[in-house]
C-alpha positions as CSV (number, residue, x, y, z in Angstrom):
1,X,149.8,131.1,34.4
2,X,147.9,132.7,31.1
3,X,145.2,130.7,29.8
4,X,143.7,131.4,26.1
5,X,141.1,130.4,24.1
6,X,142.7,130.7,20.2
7,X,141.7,129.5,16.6
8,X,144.0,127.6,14.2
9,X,142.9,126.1,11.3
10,X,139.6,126.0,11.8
11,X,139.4,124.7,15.1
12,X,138.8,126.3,18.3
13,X,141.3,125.3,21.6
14,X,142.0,126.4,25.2
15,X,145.5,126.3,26.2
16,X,148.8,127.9,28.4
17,X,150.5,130.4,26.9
18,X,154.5,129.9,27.3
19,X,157.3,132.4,25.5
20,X,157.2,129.4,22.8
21,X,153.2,129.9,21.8
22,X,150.6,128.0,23.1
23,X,150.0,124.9,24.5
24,X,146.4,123.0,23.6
25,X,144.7,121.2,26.2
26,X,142.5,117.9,25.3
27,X,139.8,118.7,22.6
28,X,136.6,119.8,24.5
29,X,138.4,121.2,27.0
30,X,137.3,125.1,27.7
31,X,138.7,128.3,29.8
32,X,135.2,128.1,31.6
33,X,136.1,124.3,32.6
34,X,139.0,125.3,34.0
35,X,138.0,128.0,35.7
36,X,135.1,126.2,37.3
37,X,137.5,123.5,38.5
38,X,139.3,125.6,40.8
39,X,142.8,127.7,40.9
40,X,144.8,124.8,41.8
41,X,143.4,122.2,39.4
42,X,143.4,124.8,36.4
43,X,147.1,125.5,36.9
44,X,147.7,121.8,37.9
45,X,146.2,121.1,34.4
46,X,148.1,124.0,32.8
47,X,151.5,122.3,33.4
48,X,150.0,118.8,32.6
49,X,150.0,120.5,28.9
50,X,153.0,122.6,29.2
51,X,155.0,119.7,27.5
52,X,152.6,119.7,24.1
53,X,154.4,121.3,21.3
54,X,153.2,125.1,21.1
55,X,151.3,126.4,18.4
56,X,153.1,129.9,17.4
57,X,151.2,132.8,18.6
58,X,151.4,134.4,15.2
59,X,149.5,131.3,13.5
60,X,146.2,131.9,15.9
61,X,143.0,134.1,16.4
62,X,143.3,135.0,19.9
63,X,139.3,134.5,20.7
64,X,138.4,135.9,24.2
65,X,139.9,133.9,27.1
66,X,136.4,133.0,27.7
67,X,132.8,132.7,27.6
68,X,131.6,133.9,30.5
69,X,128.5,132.9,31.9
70,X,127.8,137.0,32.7
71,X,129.3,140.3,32.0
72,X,128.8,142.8,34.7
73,X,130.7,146.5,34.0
74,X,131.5,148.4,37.2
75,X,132.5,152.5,37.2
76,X,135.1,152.3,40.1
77,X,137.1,155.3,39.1
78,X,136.2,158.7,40.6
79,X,138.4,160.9,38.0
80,X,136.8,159.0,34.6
81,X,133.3,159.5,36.7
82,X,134.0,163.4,37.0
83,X,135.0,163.8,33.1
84,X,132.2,161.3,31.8
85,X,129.8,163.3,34.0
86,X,130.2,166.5,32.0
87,X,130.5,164.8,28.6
88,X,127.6,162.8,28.9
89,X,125.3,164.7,30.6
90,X,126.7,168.1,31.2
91,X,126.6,168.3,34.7
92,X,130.3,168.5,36.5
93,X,131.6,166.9,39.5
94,X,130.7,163.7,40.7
95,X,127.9,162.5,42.2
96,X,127.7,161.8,45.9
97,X,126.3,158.6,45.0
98,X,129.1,157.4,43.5
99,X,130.9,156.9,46.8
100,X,128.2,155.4,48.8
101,X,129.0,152.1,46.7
102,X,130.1,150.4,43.8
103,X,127.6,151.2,40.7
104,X,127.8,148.6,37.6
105,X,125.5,147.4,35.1
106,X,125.2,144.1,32.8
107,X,126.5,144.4,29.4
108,X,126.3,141.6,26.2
109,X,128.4,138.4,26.6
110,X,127.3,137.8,23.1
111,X,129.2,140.9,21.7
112,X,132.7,139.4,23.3
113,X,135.6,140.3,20.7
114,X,138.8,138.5,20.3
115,X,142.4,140.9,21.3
116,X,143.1,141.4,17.4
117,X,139.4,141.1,16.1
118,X,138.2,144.6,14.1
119,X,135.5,146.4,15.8
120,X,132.3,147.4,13.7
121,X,130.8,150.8,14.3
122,X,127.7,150.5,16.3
123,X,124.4,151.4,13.5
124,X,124.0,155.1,13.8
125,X,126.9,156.2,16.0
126,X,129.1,159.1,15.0
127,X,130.5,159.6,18.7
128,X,132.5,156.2,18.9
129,X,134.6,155.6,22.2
130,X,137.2,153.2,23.7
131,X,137.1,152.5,27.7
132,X,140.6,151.2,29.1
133,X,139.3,148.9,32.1
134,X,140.5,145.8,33.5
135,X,138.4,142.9,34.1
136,X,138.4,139.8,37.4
137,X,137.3,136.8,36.5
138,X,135.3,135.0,39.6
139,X,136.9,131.5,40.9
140,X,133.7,130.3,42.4
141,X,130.1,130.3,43.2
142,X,128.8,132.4,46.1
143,X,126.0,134.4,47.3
144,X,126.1,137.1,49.6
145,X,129.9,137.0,49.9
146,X,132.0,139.3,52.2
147,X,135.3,140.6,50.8
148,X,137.3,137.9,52.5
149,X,134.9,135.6,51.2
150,X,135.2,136.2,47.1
151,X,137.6,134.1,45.2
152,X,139.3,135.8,42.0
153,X,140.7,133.7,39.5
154,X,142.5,135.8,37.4
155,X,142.4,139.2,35.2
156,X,142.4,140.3,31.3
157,X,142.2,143.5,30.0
158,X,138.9,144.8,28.7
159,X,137.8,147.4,26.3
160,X,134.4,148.8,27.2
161,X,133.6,150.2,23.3
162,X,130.9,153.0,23.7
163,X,128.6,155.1,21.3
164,X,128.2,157.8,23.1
165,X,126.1,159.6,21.2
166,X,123.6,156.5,21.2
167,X,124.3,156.3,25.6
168,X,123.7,160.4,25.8
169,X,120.2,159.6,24.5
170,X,119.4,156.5,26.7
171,X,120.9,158.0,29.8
172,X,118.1,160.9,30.1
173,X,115.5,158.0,30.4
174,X,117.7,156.9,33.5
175,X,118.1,152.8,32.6
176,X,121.6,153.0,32.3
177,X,123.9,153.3,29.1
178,X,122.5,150.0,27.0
179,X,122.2,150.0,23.1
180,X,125.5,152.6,24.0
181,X,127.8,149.8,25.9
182,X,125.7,147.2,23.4
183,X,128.1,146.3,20.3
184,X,131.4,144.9,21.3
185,X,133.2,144.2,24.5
186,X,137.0,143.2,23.9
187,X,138.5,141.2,26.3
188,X,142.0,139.8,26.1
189,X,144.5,138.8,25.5
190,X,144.4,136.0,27.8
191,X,143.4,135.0,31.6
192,X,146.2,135.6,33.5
193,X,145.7,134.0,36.8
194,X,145.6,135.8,40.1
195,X,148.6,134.6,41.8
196,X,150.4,136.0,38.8
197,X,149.9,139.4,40.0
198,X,149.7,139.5,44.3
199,X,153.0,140.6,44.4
200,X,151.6,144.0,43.1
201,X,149.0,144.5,45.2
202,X,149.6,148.0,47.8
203,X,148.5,148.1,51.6
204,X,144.7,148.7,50.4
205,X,144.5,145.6,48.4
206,X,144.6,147.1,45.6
207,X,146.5,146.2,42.2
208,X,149.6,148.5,41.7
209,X,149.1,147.9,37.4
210,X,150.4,150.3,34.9
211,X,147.2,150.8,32.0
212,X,147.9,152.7,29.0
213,X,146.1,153.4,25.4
214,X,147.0,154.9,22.1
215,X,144.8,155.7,19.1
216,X,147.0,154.9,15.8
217,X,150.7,154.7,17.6
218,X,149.3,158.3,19.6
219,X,149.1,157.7,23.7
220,X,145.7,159.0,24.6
221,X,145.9,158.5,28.0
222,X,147.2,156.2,31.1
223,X,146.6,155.2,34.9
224,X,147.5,153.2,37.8
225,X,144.5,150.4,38.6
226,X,145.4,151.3,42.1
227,X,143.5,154.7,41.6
228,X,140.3,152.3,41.6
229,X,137.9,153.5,44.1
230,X,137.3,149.7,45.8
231,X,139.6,146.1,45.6
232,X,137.5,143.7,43.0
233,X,137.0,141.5,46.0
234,X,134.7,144.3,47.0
235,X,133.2,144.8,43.4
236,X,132.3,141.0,43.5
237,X,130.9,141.1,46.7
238,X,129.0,143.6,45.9
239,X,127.6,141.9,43.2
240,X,126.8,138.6,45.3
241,X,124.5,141.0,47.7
242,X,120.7,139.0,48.2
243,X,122.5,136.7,44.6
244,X,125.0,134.9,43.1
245,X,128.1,135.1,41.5
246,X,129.0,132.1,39.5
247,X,132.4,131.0,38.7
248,X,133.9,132.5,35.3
249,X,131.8,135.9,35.5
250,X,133.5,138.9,34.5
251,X,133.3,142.2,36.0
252,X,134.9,144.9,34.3
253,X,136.6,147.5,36.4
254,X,135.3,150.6,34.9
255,X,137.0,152.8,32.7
256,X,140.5,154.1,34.3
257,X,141.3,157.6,34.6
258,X,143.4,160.4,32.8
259,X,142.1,160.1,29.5
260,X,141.4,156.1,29.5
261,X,138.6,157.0,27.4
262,X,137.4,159.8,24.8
263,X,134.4,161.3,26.8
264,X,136.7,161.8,29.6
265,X,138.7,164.4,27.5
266,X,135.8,165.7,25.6
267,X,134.4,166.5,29.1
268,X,137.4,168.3,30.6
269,X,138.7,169.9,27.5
270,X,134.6,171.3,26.4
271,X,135.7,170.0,22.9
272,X,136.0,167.0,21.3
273,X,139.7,166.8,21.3
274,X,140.9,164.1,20.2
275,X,138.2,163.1,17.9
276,X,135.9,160.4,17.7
277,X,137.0,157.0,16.8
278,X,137.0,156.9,12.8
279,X,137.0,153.6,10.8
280,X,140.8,152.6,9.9
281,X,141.4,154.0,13.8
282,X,143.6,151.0,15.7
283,X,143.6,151.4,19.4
284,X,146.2,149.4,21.4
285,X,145.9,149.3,25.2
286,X,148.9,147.2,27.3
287,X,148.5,146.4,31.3
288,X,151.4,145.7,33.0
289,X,151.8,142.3,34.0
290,X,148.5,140.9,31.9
291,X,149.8,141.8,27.7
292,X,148.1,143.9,25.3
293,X,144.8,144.2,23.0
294,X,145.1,146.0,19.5
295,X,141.3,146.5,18.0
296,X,141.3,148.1,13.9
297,X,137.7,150.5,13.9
298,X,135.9,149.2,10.6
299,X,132.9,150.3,9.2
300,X,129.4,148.5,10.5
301,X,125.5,148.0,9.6
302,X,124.1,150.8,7.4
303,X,120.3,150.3,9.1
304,X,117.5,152.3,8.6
305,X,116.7,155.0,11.6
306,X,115.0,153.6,14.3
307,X,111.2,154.3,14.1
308,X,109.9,156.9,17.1
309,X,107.4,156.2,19.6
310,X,103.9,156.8,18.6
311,X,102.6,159.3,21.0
312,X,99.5,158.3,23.6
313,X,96.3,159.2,21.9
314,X,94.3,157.0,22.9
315,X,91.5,157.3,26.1
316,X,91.2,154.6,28.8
């Protein structure tokens, strides 16, 4: 079943997405409800509303599926981790920390944007980047969860937008990629839920998915989520280690390999070939058996630079 959240008219719905459009659950009713109630009782709902008459999908603002309580972003995918490296920091190979265990970081739930919404360059970023990731949605609440343990309630696709020359700045302070990952998350173009997609899952439990991205109609790059370095039931447990996990968190992936994003190629290639995202840039990216997202670059904030550290002077 694909849950959405959409906007017609004015108003803002959750509903199930058929072949005919989508079908609007009660007023008041959200994703995160849903989500919160269980598998069976979400999808129990879901054909509850499958008799309302569909609103076309071409009439609606596909928001993101959710609002998710946190965003956590994993990096789960040793080739992107070996091209970023060199980009990014200009070291090569990967680092033996990477397989020890899962690395991730907190991005912005506020900067969620819809699967058609335009994507405003970041204030003072000439290196902009798209990240091709998938994201898991938890199913419920747990703290110190093994493997067996974690619940997944469904996928989307998300796009992990990155100024990269803003992250090569904050990564040499060593607190991870923030004002860089900052701006805009996409997520879409619905929540398609888990049982969907078992069928595709290979004898490591992992999902079998084709990912692919194009910059104006021009592939840029594509993967199998198989080639992910641990199952998300991992990633999440992981995450629940000594905390929780609450139904309806994301956790993204990690940007896919073989040129799912920009700073990948720019590492490998020594060049930066293909070039930055410019504004009027549309970048589509389609998982098999979840849809597509298709994000128009457009121009952002013209603010001031940002004002340096004053420098210690000053005697104890």
């Amino acid at each position: 079943m694909r849950f959405a959240t959409y906007e017609h008219r004015g108003t803002v719905r959750a509903g199930v997405v058929s072949d005919g459009g989508i079908h609007p659950f009660p007023r008041g009713v959200t994703v995160l409800d849903l989500v919160r109630s269980g598998s069976r009782a979400a999808q129990d709902a879901g054909r509850t509303v499958l008799g309302e008459t569909p609103v076309p999908l071409d009439q609606v603002r596909l928001l993101p599926p959710l609002d998710p309580p946190t965003v956590r972003d994993f990096v789960a995918f040793e080739e992107h981790v070996e091209g970023v490296v060199a980009s990014v920091s200009g070291g090569s190979g990967v680092p033996p920390e990477w397989y020890e265990a899962p690395t991730f970081y907190f991005t912005n739930p506020y900067a969620l944007l819809g699967a058609h919404d335009d994507v405003p360059v970041p204030p003072g970023s000439r290196l902009f980047d798209f990240e091709l990731e998938v994201a898991a949605v938890v199913g419920r609440d747990g703290m110190s969860l093994s493997p067996e343990q974690v619940e997944i309630f469904g996928y989307t696709i998300l796009n992990d937008w990155s100024a990269r020359d803003l992250q090569r700045r904050e990564m040499k302070v060593q607190l991870g990629p923030a004002k860089g990952k900052d701006s805009a998350t996409t997520l879409g173009p619905w929540l398609v839920t888990a049982d969907e997609l078992e069928s595709c899952r290979d004898s490591d439990g992992l999902l079998g998915l084709n990912m692919r991205v194009s910059v104006n109609g021009t592939e840029i790059g594509h993967d199998r989520l198989s080639n992910m370095g641990w199952p998300f039931e991992e990633l999440v447990a992981y995450a629940s280690r000594g905390t929780w996990v609450r139904a309806g968190d994301v956790l993204g992936s990690g940007t896919c390999g073989n040129g799912g994003c920009l700073a990948e190629l720019w590492g490998r290639r020594g060049e930066q070939n293909p070039p930055p995202l410019r504004v009027g840039d549309v970048v589509e990216m389609t998982v098999e058996g979840i849809g597509a997202i298709r994000n128009t670059v457009v121009p952002g904030l013209d603010l001031p630079p940002v004002r340096p550290a004053r420098t210690r002077t000053r005697s104890r």
